[in-house]
N, C-alpha and C positions, 0 to 999 in steps of 0.2 A: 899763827898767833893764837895762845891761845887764853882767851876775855873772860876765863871766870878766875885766871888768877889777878891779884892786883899788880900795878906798874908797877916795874923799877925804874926808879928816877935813873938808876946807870946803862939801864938799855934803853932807856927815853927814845932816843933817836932814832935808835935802830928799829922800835916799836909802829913810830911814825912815817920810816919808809915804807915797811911792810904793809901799811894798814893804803898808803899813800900806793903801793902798787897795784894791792885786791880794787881798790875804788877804779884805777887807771884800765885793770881786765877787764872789771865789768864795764866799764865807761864802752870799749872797744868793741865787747862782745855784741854789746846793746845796740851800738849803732850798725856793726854790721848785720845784724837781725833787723835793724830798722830799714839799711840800704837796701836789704834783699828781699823785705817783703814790698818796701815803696817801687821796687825796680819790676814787680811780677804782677801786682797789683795795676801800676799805670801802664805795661804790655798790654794787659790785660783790656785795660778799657780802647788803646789803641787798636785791639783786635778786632774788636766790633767794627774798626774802619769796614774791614772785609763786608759785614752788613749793608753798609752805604753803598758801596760798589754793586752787591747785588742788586740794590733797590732801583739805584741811578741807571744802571743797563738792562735790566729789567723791563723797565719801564720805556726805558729809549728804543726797547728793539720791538718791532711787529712781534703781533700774539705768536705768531709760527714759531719762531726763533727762542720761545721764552723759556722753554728749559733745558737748551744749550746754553744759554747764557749762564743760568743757573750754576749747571753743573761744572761749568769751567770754574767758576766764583768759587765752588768750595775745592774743587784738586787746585787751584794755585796752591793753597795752606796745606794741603796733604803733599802734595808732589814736593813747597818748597821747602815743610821739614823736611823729607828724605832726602835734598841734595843739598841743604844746608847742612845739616846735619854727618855727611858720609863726608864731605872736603870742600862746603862751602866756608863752616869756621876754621878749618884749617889754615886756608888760604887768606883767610880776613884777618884774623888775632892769634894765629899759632908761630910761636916763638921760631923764627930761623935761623942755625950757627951762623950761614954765612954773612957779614956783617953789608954787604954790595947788595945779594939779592933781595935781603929783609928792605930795604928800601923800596921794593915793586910787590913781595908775596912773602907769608907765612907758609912753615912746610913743617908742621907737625900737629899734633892732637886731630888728625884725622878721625871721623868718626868718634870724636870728644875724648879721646882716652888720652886720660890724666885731666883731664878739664880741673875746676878748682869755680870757676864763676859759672854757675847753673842760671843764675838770673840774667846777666849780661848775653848768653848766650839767647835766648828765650827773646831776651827784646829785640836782638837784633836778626835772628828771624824771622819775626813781625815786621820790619823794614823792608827784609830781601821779599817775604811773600807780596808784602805792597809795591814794590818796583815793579814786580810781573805783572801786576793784576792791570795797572794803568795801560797795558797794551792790548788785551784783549775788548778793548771798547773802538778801539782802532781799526779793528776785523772784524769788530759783532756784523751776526746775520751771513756770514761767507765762508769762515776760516775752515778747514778741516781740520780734524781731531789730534792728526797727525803733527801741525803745524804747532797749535796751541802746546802738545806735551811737549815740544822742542824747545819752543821761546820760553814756557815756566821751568822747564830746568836748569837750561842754560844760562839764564838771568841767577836764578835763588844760586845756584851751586857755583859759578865762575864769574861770571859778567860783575857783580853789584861786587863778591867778596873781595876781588880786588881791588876796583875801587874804593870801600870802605881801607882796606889797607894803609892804599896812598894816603889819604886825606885825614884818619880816624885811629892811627896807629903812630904810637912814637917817633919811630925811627921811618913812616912812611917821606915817599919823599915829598910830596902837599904837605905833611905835617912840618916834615922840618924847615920847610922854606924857604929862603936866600939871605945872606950873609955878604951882603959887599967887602967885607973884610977877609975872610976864609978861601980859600983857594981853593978849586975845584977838586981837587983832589982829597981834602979835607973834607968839603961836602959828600963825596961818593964812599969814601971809605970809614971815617972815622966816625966814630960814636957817639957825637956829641950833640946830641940830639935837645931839643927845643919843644920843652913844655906846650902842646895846645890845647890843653884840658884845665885852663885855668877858667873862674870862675867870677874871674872880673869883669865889670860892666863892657871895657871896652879890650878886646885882647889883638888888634890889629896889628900895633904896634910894640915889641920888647926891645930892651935893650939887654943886649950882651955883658960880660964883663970889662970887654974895650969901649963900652958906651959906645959900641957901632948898629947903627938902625938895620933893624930885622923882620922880616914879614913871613908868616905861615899862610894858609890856606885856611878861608873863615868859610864856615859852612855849620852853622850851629842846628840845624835841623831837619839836614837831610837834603837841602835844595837843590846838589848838585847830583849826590850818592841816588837819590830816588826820582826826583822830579827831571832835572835835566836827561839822566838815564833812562827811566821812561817816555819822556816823550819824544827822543833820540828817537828810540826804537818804534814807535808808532811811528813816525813818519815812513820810514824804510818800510815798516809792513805794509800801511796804508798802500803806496806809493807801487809797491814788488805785487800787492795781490790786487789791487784795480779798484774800480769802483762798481757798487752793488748794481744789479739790474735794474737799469729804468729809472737811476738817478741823473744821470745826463743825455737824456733823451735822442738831444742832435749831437753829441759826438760820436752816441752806438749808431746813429742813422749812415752817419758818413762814412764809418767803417766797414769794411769789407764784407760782404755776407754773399759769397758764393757757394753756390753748389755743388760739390764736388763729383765728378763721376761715377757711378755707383752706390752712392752714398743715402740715404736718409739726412734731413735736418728738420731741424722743429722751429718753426717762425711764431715767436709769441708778439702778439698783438700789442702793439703800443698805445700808451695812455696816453690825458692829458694834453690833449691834441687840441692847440689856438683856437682862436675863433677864425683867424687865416688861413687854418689847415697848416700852421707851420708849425714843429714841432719844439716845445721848451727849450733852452741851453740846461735850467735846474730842475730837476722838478724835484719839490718836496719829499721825503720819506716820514712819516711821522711816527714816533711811537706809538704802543697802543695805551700806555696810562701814564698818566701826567699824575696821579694821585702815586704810584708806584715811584715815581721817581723824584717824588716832593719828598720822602722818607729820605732821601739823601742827606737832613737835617743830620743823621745819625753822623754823616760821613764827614760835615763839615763840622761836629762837635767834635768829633776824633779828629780831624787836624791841629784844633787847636794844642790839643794835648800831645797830638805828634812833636808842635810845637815847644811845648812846655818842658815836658820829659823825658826828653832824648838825651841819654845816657852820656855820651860822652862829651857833652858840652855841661852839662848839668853837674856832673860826676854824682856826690851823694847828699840826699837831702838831708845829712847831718850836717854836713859841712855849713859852716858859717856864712852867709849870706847869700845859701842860692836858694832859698823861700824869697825872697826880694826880687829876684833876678825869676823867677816863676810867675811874678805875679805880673813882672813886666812884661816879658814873652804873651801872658795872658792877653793882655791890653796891646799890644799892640798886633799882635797877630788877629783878633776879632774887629781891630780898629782897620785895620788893612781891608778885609773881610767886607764889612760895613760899606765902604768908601768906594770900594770896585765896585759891589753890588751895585749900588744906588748912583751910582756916575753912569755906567752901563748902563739900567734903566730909564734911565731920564732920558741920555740921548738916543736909547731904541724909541721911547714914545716921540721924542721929536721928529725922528726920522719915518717911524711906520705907523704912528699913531696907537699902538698898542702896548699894552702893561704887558709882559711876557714873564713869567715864570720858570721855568726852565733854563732859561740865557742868562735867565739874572744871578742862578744859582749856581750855572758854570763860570761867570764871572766873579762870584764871587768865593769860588774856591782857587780862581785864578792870583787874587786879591790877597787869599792866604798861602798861595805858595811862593808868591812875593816874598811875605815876610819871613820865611824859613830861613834866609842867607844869614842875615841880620837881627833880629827880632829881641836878642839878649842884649844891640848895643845902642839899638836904634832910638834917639831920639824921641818921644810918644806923637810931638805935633808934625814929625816926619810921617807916620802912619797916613795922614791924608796927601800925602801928596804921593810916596808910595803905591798904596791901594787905588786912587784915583786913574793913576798911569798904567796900572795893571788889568784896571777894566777896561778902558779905553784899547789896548793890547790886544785883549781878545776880542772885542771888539773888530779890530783891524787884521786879526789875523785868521781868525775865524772865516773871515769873509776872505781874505786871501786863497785860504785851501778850497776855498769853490770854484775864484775866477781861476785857476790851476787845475782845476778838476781833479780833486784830490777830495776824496769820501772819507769823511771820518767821523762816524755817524756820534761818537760822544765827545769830538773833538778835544781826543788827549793834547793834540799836541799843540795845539794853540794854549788850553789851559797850564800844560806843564812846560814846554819850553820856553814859551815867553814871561811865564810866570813867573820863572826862574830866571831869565835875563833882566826883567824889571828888578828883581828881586839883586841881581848881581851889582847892576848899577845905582840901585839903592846905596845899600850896601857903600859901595865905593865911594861915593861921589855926597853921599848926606852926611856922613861920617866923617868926611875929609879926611879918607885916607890917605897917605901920599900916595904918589905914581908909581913907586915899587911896588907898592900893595895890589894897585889897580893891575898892574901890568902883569903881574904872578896870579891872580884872580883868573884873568881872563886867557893866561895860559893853562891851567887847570882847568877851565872851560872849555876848551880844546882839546884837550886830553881825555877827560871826559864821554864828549861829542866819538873823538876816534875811535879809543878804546870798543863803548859800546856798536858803534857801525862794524867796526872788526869784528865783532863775537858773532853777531848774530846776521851780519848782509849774505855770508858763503853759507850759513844754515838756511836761509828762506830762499838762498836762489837754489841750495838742492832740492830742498821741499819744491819749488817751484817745478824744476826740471823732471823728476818724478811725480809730477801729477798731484802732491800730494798740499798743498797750501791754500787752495780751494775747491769747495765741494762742486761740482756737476751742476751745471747746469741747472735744467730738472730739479735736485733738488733745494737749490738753493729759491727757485721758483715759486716751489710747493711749502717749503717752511725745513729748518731742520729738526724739527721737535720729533717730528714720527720717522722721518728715515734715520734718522743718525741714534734714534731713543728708546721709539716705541713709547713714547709716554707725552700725551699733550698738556699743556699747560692749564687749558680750559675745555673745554665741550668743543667739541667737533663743529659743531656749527658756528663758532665763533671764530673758526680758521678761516674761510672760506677758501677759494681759489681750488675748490672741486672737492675739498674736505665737508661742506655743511650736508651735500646732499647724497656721500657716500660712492659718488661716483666719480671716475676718470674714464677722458677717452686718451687710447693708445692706438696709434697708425701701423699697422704692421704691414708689411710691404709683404704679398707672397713670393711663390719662389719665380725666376724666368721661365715667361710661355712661348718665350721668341720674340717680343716685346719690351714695352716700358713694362715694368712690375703692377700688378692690379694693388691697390690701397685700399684695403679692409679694416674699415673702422671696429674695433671691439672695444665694448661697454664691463669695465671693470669695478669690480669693488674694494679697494681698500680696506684693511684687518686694522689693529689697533699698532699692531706689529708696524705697520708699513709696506706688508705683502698683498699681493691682490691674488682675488679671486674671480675665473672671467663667470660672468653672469649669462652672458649669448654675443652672440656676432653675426651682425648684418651690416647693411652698409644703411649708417645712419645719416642723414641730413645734419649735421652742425651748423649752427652758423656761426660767424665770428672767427671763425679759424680756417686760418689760409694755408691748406694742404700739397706738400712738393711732392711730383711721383716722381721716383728716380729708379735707376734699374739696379738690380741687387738680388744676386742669386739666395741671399744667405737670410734666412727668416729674421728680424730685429723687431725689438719694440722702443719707441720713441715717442716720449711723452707729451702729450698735447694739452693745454691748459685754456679754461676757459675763460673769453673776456671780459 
């Protein structure tokens, strides 16, 4: 069109389309530059999650452990671009011809080629590194290196993307839902898929064009795709690799500790010994900084916005009424939040007499993954009854994985899978959903649950089998900062357990004289490396360590730790 000549009143109209379409492209252009910087920007601020988890584990684990802990916290985000990235989006949002299988998986844009949404890609990334991350607090302080690079690829690249599939995709089959009218065979094959990216307060319930009651799969932020998946998976790991050393004192007592013939063993000295000489059922593990995992603020401000921002409930913050529906999520996901926190609190001080910090902050993220099911349709005065039930939760379950003797030193899976069951029946039951709703709910919960046991139970029983799911003994004793790193988190001296004074004794059994083997104590030094260097050898007097000779032609070193 062009404005420096004057109107003709005879192309009046036609002048007014034209001008009426320029206004409608940029309308179009603008919002999607608006969708796609609001969709990288609040990634963005979700990715700092990743920060919270370092701080929270961190801090939860002994000084020894502190930068394995570390370095697993940044390869989740390295390792789960690479497998999200090669066929984890493939498998989550890539278009598949055959119209049966697109119902369970995407089978194209492999490796992104042809891609078209760089920002949706990008957020949901962000989601699959956070489903991995929730498990290795499940293992801190034990897991070998081996185990961790198996669970964070096979989560980011297979495990979450099909999931996301089901639930987060058109034509997945969570997405499409049930149909009491449709015939099974209409549900399996035909294409008639059911919007669940609508933007309405409550989206439980559509109806069809026969006015027949229809129910999807509600998961507006992640509740089932991350939370239930993660803390699935923690329990299995928890459960497959055992509990740390000298956490349950009289269950390692009663267990078998023979000597085998020919052999060397190392008997480390038990703690924490009664005033009866009986030995604990628990005994504490504590971390070494409470101030380190008080930064977890970080982790529970990015939930919120996990909450807020999740792409495919939200769709785009152009669209007409989801700034309303943002600010609800807001409020009641931090109302959620609030309400476990401070319910949890009160009745630890009732019970122990103590204000507790740490428990209150685990409860209170338990409080916010409540609200992740729901949180777009929920009620605001539901949020305390919610939250309240979800402190209490962890609470109850937390305490469960002890009398079970189940070590879960940041106890994912009291915070994520109950968090998410509360969060389920939320959801269901305050909303008055019908019973179809409920009952499709809670088979997607199931599916869920199997799905991720399948993926990952035959990976950690091979890793088990090959030795490879927990680290030795020995070092899991001494810390794995300097054997697995070479790099300690703090000063040597602040390790202790034979690290402050640069010394280890090693039993070395010599060869057979025709006898039991003589026991030659040698006084070692430790490198920064993790290698020693012997300093001399005599037979030194220890005390506190209780020495087995056993006969053994073949010269060993076998670490001994002081009490």
């Amino acid at each position: 069109m062009n404005t420096s000549e004057p109107l003709n009143p005879a192309n009046l109209s036609e002048e007014i389309n034209e001008l009426k379409r320029i206004l409608d492209e940029l309308k179009l252009n603008t919002n999607d530059n608006n969708d796609a910087f609001f969709s990288c920007a609040m990634a963005l601020i979700i990715f700092l999650m990743q920060c919270g988890f370092a701080f929270l584990e961190a801090g939860a684990v002994r000084s020894k452990n502190c930068t394995n802990i570390l370095i697993k916290n940044v390869l989740d985000s390295l390792l789960g671009i690479l497998g999200y990235w090669a066929i984890g989006w493939a498998l989550a949002y890539g278009p598949n011809s055959n119209n049966f299988l697109d119902h369970f998986f995407g089978f194209s844009q492999f490796f992104v080629i042809g891609l078209q949404n760089y920002a949706k890609f990008f957020f949901q990334f962000v989601f699959a590194a956070t489903a991995a991350k929730i498990i290795s607090g499940a293992v801190a302080e034990r897991a070998e290196f081996a185990c961790f690079l198996t669970y964070s690829l096979l989560i980011t690249s297979f495990c979450y993307p099909i999931l996301t599939h089901w639930g987060w995709t058109p034509n997945g089959w969570m997405a499409r839902g049930f149909d009491p009218s449709l015939g099974l065979e209409q549900h399996l094959f035909e294409n008639n898929t059911l919007n669940n990216n609508s933007s309405e307060t409550n989206i439980t319930t559509i109806t069809n064009t026969t006015t027949t009651f229809r129910t999807t799969y509600v998961d507006f932020a992640g509740s089932g795709m991350v939370h239930l998946c993660g803390g699935t998976i923690s329990l299995i790991a928890a459960l497959l690799i055992g509990p740390r050393i000298g956490r349950f004192p009289e269950k390692e007592a009663r267990q078998k500790n023979k000597v085998k013939k020919g052999k060397q063993q190392r008997i480390t000295p038990l703690r924490n010994v009664g005033t009866e000489g009986k030995l604990p059922k628990i005994a504490e593990i504590k971390g070494h900084s409470v101030p380190v995992s008080f930064c977890l603020s970080w982790r529970i401000y990015s939930n919120v916005w996990i909450s807020c921002f999740q792409w495919r409930s939200t769709g785009e913050i152009s669209t007409k009424g989801v700034g309303q529906i943002v600010a609800k999520v807001m409020v009641n996901t931090i109302l959620c939040g609030a309400f476990a926190a401070l319910s949890y609190l009160f009745v630890h001080f009732i019970r122990k007499g103590k204000w507790t910090i740490l428990l209150t902050i685990n409860a209170c993220l338990t409080g916010m993954v409540s609200a992740c099911a729901g949180c777009n349709m929920m009620p605001v005065w539901t949020s305390a009854i919610t939250g309240s039930i979800a402190g209490m939760a962890y609470l109850a379950f937390s305490e469960l994985c002890l009398i079970m003797r189940i070590d879960d030193p940041l106890d994912a899976f009291a915070v994520h899978f109950w968090g998410w069951t509360v969060g389920l029946i939320s959801a269901c039951l305050l909303n008055l959903m019908k019973p179809l709703a409920t009952l499709l709910q809670s088979v997607c919960a199931v599916a869920i649950i199997v799905w991720s046991a399948l993926v990952l139970t035959p990976a950690f029983l091979i890793l088990k089998a090959f030795g490879k799911m927990r680290v030795p003994r020995e070092v899991e004793i001494r810390g794995l900062d300097i054997f697995k790193h070479g790099e300690a988190a703090y000063p040597l001296t602040a390790y202790g357990h034979g690290w402050g004074d640069g010394t280890e004794f090693v039993i070395t059994p010599l060869q057979d004289v025709g006898g039991d083997a003589v026991n030659v104590t040698t006084m070692m030094r430790p490198t920064r490396e993790g290698e020693y260097n012997n300093i001399h050898t005599n037979n030194l007097n220890i005390p506190n360590i209780l020495c087995i000779e056993g006969k053994n032609k073949q010269a060993q070193h076998h670490k001994i730790t002081r009490n």
